[in-house]
C-alpha positions as CSV (number, residue, x, y, z in Angstrom):
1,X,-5.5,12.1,24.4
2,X,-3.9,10.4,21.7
3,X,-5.1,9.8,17.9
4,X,-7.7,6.7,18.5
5,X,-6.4,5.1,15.1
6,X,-2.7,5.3,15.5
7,X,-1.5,6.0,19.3
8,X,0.1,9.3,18.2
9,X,0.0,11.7,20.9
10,X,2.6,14.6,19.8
11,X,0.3,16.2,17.8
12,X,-2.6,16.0,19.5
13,X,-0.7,17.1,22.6
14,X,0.3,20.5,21.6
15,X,-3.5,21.0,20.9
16,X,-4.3,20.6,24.4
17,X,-1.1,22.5,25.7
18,X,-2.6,25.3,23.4
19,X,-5.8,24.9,25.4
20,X,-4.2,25.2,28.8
21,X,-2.4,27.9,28.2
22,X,-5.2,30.1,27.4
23,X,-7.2,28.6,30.1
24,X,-4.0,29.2,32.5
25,X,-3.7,32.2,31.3
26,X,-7.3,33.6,32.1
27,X,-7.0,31.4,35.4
28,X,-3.5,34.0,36.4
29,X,-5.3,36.7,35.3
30,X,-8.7,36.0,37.2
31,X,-6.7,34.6,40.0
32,X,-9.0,31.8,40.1
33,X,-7.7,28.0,40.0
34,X,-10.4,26.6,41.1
35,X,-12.3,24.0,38.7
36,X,-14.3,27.0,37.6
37,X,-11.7,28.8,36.9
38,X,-9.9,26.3,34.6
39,X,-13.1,25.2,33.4
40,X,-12.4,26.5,30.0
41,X,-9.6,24.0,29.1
42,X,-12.4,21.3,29.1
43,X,-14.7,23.4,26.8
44,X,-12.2,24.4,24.2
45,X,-10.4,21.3,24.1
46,X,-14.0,18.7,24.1
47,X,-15.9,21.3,21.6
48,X,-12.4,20.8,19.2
49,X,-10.6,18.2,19.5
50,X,-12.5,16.0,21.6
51,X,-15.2,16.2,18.9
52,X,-13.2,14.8,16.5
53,X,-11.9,12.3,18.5
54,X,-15.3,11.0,19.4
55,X,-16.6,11.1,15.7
56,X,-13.2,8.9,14.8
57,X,-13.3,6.4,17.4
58,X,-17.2,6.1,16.6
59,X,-16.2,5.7,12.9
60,X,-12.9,4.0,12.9
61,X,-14.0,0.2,12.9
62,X,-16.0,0.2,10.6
63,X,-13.3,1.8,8.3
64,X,-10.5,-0.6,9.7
65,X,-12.3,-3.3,8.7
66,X,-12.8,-2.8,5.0
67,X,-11.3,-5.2,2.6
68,X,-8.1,-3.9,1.0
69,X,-10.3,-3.6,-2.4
70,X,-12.9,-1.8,-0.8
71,X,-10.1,1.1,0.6
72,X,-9.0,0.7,-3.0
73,X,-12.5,1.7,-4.3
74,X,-12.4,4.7,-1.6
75,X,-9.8,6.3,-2.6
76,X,-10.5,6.2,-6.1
77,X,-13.7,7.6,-5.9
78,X,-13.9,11.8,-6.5
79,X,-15.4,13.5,-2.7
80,X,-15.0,10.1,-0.7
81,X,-10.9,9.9,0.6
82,X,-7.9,11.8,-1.3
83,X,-4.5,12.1,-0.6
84,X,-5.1,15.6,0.6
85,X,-7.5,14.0,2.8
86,X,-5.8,11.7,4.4
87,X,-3.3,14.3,5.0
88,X,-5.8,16.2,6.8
89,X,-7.1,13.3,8.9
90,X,-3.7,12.9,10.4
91,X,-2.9,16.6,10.7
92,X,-6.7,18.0,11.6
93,X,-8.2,14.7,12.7
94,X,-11.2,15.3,9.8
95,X,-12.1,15.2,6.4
96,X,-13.5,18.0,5.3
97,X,-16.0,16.8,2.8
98,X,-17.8,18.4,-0.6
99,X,-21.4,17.1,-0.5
100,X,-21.0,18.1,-3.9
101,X,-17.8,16.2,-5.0
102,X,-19.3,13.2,-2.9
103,X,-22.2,12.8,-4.7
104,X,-20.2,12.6,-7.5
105,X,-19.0,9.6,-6.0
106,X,-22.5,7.6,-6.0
107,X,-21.9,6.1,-9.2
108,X,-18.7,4.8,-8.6
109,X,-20.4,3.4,-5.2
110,X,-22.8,1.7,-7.0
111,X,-20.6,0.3,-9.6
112,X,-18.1,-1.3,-7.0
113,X,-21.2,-2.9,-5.5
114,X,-22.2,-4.0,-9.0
115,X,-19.1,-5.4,-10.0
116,X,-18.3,-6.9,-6.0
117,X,-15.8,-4.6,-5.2
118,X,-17.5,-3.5,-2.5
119,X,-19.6,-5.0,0.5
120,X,-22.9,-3.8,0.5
121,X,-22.8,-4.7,4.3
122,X,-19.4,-2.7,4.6
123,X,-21.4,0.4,2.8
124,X,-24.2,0.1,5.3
125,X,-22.5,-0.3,8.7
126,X,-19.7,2.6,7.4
127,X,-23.3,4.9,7.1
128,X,-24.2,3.5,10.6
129,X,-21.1,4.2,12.5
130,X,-21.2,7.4,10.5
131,X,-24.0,8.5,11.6
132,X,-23.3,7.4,15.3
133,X,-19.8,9.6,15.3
134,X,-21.9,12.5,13.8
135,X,-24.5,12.3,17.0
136,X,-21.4,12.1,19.2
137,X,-19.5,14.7,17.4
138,X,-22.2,16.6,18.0
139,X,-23.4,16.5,21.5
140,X,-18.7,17.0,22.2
141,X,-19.3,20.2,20.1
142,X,-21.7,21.3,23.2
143,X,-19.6,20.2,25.5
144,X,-20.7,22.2,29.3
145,X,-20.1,26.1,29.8
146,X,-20.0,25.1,33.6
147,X,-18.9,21.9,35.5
148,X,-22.4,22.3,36.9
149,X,-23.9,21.3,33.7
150,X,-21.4,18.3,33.5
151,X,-23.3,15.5,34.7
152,X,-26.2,16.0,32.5
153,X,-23.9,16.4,29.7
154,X,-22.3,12.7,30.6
155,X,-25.6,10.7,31.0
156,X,-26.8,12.2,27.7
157,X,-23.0,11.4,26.1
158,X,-23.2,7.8,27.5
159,X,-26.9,6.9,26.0
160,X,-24.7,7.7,22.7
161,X,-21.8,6.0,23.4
162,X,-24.1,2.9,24.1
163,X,-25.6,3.0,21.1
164,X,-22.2,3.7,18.9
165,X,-21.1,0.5,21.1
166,X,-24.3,-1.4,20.2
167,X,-23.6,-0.8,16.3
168,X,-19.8,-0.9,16.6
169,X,-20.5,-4.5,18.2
170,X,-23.4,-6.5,16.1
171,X,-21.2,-5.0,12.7
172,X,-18.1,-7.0,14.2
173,X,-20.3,-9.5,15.7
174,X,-18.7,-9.2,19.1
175,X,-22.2,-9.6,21.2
């Protein structure tokens, strides 16, 4: 599965090699390669990675499509982006947040709105998309022990999908 926001897949690649090996691994020593028995890979690599992934591509267009002032007022804002944090989106597919050192960034928030530097639209529809990669972050982090639990999981993962669609689509106006 490659990086939704910029096709790499190297990277991303050896994190699910490192999941199939131990799930290879137990498979060999269970000698079981049936779907149960390889089941694991699916688990580690959706409750990791494949969370991440879903939060990003929940999140991503509504941070694509930011005026280049508005990115400019992100990363000068303490607790919002950083250099170390871009960094770690690239290398860890996250940003790992302060809630402290964000909040420090609500003035600064409110000034760019002040001043027009930033969208108030772009503000709200970043918190929407937000908050719909969070639910599907979420529900990827309890991603199925069993296969037999799968199809559950999926109808429940598509109602969410739907609705990160829904938003992703009326903030880019693509009915």
């Amino acid at each position: 599965m490659n990086k939704p926001f910029s096709g790499e897949g190297v990277t991303s690649g050896f994190v699910g090699c490192e999941a199939l090996v131990k799930a290879a691994a137990a498979a060999l020593a269970s000698d079981d390669f049936t779907r149960d028995g390889l089941w694991s890979y699916n688990v580690d690599y959706f409750r990791g990675q494949g969370a991440k992934f879903a939060f990003l591509t929940a999140v991503l267009p509504a941070l694509m499509s930011v005026s280049e002032d508005e990115m400019e007022l992100f990363f000068s804002l303490p607790g919002i982006m950083s250099e170390e944090g871009a960094l770690s989106l690239q290398r860890d597919y996250e940003v790992k947040s302060d809630p402290g050192a964000t909040l420090q960034a609500l003035p600064g928030i409110a000034r760019g709105l002040l001043e027009g530097k930033l969208k108030a639209a772009s503000l709200v529809n970043i918190v929407r998309m937000g908050a719909a990669g969070s639910l599907l972050k979420a529900m990827y982090e309890r991603y199925p022990e069993t296969p037999l639990e799968l199809g559950r999981w999926m109808r429940r993962a598509g109602v969410l999908w739907g609705q990160a669609d829904r938003v992703k689509h009326n903030y880019l106006g693509n009915d």
